[in-house]
C-alpha positions as CSV (number, residue, x, y, z in Angstrom):
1,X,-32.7,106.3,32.2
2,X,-30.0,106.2,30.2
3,X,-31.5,108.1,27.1
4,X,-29.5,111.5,27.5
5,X,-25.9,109.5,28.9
6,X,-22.5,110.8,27.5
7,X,-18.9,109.9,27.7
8,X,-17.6,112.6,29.9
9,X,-13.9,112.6,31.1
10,X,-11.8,109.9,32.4
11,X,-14.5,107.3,30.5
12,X,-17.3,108.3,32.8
13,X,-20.7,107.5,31.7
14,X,-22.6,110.5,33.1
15,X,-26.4,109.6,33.7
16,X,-29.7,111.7,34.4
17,X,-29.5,110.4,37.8
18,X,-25.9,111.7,38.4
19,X,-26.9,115.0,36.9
20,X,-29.3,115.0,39.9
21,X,-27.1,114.2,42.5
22,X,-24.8,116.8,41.0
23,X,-27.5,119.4,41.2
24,X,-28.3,118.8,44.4
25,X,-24.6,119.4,45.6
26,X,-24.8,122.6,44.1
27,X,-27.9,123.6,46.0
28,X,-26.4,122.2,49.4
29,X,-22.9,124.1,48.9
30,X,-25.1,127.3,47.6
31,X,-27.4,127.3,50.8
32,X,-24.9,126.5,53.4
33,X,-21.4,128.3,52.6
34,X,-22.8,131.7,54.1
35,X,-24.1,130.3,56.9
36,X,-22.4,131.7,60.1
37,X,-20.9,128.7,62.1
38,X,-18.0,127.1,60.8
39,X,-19.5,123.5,61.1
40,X,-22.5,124.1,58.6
41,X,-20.5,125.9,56.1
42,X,-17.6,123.3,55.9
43,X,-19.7,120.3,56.6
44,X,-22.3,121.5,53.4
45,X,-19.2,121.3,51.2
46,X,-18.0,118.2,52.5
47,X,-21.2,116.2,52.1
48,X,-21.5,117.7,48.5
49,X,-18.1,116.8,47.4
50,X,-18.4,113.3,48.5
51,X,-21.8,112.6,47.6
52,X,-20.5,114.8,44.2
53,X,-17.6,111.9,43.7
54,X,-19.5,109.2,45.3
55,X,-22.2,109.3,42.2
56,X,-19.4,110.2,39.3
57,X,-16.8,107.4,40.0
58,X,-18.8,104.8,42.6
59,X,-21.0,101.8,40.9
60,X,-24.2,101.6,42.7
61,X,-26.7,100.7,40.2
């Protein structure tokens, strides 16, 4: 699925699949940062960022 890939920054190769991931993050952090409790807000962010990084930067093809 690498028809629409790019050279992004720092030499990343940014795939369809990425783009996905990516997305998905952005739905996570969107639905969960105004929740009330502290836990849900903070944990949303921190599973996007990492799964966010984990998909840009990690090898798992």
């Amino acid at each position: 699925m690498d028809l629409f890939s790019s050279t992004g920054p720092f030499g990343t190769s940014v795939t369809s699949e990425q783009l996905i991931v990516v997305n998905l993050a952005a739905i996570l952090v969107g639905t969960t940062f105004n929740a009330p409790q502290k836990v849900i807000k903070w944990g949303g962010v921190i599973v996007a960022v990492v799964t966010t990084t984990c998909a840009i930067w990690c090898s798992h093809h």
